[in-house]
Every structure is written in structure tokens, then in C-alpha cells.
C-alpha positions in Angstrom: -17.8 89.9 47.3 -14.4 88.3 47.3 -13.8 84.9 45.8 -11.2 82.5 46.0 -9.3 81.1 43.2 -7.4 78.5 44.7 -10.2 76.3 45.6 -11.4 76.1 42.1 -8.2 75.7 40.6 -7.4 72.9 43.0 -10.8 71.5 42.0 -10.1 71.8 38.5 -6.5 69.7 38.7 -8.5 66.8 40.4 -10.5 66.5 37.8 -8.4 66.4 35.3 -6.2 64.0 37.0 -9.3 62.5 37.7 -9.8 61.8 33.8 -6.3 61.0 33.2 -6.7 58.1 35.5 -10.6 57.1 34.8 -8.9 57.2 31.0 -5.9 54.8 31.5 -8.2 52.5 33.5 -11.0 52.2 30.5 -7.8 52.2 28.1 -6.1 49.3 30.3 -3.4 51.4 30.4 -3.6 51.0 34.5 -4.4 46.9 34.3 -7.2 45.6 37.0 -5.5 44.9 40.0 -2.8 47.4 39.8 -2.1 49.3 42.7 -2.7 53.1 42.7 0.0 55.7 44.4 -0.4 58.8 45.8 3.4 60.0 45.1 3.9 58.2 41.9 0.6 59.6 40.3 1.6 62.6 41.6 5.1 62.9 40.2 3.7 61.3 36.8 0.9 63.9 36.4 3.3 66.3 37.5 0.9 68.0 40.6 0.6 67.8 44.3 -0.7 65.2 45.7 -3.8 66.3 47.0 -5.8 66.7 44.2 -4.4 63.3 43.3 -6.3 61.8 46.6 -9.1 63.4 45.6 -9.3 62.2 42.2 -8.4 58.7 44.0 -11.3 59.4 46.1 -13.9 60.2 43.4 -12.6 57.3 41.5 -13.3 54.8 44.6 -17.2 56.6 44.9 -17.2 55.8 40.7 -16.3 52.2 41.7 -13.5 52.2 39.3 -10.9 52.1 41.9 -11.3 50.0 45.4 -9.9 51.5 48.7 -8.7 48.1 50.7 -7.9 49.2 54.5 -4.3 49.1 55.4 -3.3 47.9 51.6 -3.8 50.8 49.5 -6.4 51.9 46.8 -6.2 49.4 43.4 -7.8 49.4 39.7 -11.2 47.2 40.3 -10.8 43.5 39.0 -13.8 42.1 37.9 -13.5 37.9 38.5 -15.1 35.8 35.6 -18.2 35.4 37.5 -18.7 38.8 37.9 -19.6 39.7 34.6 -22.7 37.5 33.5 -24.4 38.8 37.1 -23.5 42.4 36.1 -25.1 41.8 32.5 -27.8 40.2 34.9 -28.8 43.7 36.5 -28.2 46.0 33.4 -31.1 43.3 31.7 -33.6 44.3 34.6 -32.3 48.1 34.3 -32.8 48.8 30.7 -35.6 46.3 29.3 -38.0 47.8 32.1 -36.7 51.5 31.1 -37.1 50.5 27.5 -40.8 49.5 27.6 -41.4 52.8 29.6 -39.3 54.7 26.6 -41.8 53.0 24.4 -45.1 55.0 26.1 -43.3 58.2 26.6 -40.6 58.9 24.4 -39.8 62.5 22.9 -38.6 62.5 19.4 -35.9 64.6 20.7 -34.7 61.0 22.3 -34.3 59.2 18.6 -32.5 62.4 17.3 -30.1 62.0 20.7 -30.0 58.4 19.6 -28.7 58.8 16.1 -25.9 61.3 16.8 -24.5 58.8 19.3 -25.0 56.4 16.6 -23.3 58.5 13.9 -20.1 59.0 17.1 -19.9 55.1 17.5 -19.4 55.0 13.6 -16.9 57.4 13.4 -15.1 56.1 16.5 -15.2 52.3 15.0 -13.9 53.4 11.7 -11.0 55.0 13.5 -10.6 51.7 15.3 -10.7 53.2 19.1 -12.5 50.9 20.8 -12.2 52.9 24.3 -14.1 55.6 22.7 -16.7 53.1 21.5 -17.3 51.7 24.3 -17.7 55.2 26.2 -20.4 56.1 23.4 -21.9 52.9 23.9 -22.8 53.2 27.7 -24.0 57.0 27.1 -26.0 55.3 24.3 -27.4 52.6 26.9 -27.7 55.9 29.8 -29.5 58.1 27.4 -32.5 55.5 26.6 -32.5 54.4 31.1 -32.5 58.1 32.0 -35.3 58.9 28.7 -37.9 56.3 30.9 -38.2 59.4 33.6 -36.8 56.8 36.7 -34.9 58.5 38.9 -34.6 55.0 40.7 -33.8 53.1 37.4 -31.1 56.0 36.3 -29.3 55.6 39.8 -29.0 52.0 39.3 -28.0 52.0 35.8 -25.0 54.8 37.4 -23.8 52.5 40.4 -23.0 49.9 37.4 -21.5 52.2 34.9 -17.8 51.6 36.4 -18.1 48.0 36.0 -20.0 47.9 32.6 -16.9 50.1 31.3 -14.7 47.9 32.2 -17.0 45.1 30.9 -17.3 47.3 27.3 -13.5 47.7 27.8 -13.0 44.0 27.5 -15.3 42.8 24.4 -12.9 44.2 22.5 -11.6 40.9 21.4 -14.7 39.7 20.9 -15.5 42.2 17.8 -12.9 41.8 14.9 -15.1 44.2 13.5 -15.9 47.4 15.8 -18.9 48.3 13.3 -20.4 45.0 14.5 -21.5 46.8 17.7 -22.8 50.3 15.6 -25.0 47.5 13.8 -26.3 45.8 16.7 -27.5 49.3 18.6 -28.9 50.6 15.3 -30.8 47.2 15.9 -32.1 48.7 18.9 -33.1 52.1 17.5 -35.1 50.4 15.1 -36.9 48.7 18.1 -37.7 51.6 19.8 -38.9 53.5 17.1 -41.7 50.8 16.4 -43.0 51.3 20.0 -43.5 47.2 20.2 -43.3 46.1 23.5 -42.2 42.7 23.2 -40.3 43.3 20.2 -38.4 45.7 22.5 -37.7 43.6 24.9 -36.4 40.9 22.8 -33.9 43.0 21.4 -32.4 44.3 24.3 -32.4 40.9 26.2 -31.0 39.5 23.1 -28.2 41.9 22.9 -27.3 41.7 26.7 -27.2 38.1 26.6 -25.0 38.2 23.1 -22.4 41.0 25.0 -22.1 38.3 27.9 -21.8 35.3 26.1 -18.8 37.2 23.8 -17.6 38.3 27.4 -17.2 34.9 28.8 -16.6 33.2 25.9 -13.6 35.7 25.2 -10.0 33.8 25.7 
């Protein structure tokens, strides 16, 4: 049977592109608000531009981009208030998947747990924060998607774009990176002593801490 390159070369530009962009957002590199072009992404990724509109286009379905009708297609811009309502839902999200993770969970979870532990380490020493934060929300994914909720793991996913950009942000409001290692070693420990409540304490408590530093943040 004959197969076709092009289409899975072309697919493989937009997603690098796609990365390259999704990258400079979480790095701030392209700052909320800024307004994304077609030819200029094109002629500064040096490709056509139509696997730049369809990494644009993948980027608006992520939620890390916004597609305003006869304006153009702009970085998201979370407003002030946005962020203690999106701290809000992931509290819902992850202290009901964390009391399931309780019940059910596989040792193979805690082993999964520790090596993203031991990656947020690394990546604090090395002070790159946009790495932490990306191992941080696979951290928070892992335990939603561990509860077996395929309702709970979609929900967690439609947040991800704006929790990055959340992560993104608390920068300022952790002199020291290995703060944030310390805090979800906190929540290991909780987990691995199957207490409910205890549980649930330490992942309210640690939502409500990231928002508070979020707001708080100059």
C-alpha cells in the first residue's frame, strides 16, 4: 500500500511549532495578551504558514491561545479574579480524586510519584522554574488520572492551560524553587498513609497556599 509522506511531515512541523509556541507562552516569552501572527510566526519559525494555523488552532482547543472574531488569535490573559476561582475548581478536582487514590491506589502510582519528585528537584536546583512548573501539573495529572475518572481527568485537562499559566506566575512567590519540591513531598506523605481527611487537608491546604501567593504576588 502507498503512503504519503507529506501529511505526516506537515503534521510533524505543527507540532513542533506547536511546542515552540506552547513553550514561549509558559516561558512568558509571548506575554498574555500579545497578539499571535500567522506571517510573523511563520517567518520566525522559519515554515509555511499552515502548519503555523494549525498549531494556532490546537493552541486555541488547549486554551492557551483565544481566537477573538475579526481581531485575531491572542496569548490568554488571566484577570486577577480569575485565578482564586480557577484554584476553586482544581480543589473540587483533585481532593475528590485524592480520596479515591486513597482506596485504589497501585504502588506503581507512588513510584510514578517519586521520579516526578526527584525531576522537580533537579529542575529547582537548576533554577528553571518553567520546567517546574510543567512537572508540577503532571505531578497534580498523574494522582487526578490514578482515581480511574474519566470525568474528573477531563476536567482536570480543560484547566491545565490556565493552571500553567497560573504555575507560570508563582514564580515570584517562591525565592526558593525547593519550597514547592517540599510542599508536594508533603502530599506524597499523605497519600501514602491512606487517611482520608488527612488527605484532604493537605491538598486543600496547598491549593489555598498556591492562591493566596498568587494573589498576594505584586
Amino acid at each position: 500500500m502507498t503512503q504519503s509522506v507529506a501529511p505526516i511531515k506537515r503534521e510533524s512541523i505543527a507540532t513542533l511549532v506547536a511546542e515552540q509556541i506552547r513553550s514561549g507562552i509558559i516561558d512568558g516569552t509571548f506575554a498574555p495578551g500579545t497578539q499571535m501572527g500567522e506571517v510573523q510566526l511563520a517567518e520566525r519559525f522559519d515554515v509555511s504558514r499552515g502548519p503555523v494555523r494549525e498549531a494556532m488552532a490546537r493552541l486555541v482547543q488547549e486554551g492557551l491561545l483565544v481566537s477573538e472574531p475579526r481581531r485575531g488569535v491572542f496569548v490568554l490573559e488571566l484577570a486577577t479574579e480569575d485565578m482564586p476561582d480557577i484554584f476553586l475548581a482544581r480543589e473540587a478536582i483533585e481532593t475528590t480524586a485524592a480520596v479515591r487514590v486513597c482506596r485504589t491506589a497501585p504502588a506503581s502510582l507512588f513510584t510514578g510519584l517519586e521520579r516526578l519528585l526527584d525531576r522537580m528537584a533537579g529542575a529547582a536546583r537548576r533554577g528553571r522554574w518553567s520546567e517546574l512548573s510543567e512537572i508540577d501539573l503532571q505531578f497534580h495529572q498523574a494522582i487526578v488520572d490514578a482515581a480511574g475518572s474519566v470525568r474528573l481527568a477531563r476536567m482536570f485537562r480543560t484547566l491545565a492551560a490556565e493552571m500553567l499559566l497560573c504555575l507560570n506566575a508563582l514564580e515570584r512567590a517562591y525565592p526558593r524553587p525547593t519550597d514547592v519540591v517540599d510542599e508536594h513531598r508533603e502530599l506524597l506523605e499523605a497519600l501514602r498513609t491512606g487517611d482520608e481527611r488527612r488527605v484532604v487537608e493537605a491538598f486543600t491546604h496547598h491549593l489555598a497556599q498556591a492562591g493566596e501567593n498568587l494573589t498576594a504576588s505584586p
